[in-house]
N, C-alpha and C positions, 0 to 999 in steps of 0.2 A: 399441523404439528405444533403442540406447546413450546412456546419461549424458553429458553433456561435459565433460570434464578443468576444472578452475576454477569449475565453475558453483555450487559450496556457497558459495565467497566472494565471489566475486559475489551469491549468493542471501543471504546474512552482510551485507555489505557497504549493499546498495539497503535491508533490513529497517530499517537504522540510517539511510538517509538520509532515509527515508520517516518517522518519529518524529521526525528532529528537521524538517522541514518542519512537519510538523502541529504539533509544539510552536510554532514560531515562529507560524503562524496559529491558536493559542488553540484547536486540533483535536485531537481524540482518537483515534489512531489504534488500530483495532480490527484484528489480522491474527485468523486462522484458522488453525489446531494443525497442521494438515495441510500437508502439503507435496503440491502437486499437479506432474504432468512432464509440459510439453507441450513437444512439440517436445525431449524430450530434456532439457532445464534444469527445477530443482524451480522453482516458483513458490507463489505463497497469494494466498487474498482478502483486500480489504482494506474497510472500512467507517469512515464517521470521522463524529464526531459532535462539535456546538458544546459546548463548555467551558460557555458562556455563557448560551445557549438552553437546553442541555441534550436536544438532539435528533441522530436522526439523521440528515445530509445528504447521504450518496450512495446509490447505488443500493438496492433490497434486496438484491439478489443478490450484492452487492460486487463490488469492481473487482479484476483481477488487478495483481501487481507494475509493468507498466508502463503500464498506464492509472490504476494511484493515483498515480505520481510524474509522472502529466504534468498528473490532477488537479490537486496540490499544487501544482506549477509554474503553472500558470496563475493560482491564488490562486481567492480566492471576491470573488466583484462584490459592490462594496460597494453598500450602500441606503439 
């Protein structure tokens, strides 16, 4: 499958909104070296873990680029 024209800064762009969300929730954001291409566009895992706690809170397998920023988006329920 061909690359998509813009999809680097786009893939640039979401890296950096995805770190400062997790900064803003006290989260550690963990990407993976790798640039994975599905559908054509690069993407990476992501994994975040409590500042606080000092654990890790999502999945093992880590989330791709748009299921960590709708993670983030959504926030963590507080307790």
């Amino acid at each position: 499958m061909a690359k998509k024209k813009g999809a680097g800064k786009e893939f640039t762009k979401l890296g950096r909104e995805i770190h400062k969300m997790a900064n803003k929730q006290d989260l550690i954001a963990i990407p993976n070296r790798l640039k994975l291409f599905i559908h054509g566009k690069p993407t990476r895992r992501w994994w975040f873990a409590d500042t606080k706690k000092e654990v890790l809170i999502s999945a093992e397998y880590g989330l791709v680029d748009a299921e960590a920023f709708e993670f983030l988006k959504r926030g963590l329920k507080k307790q």
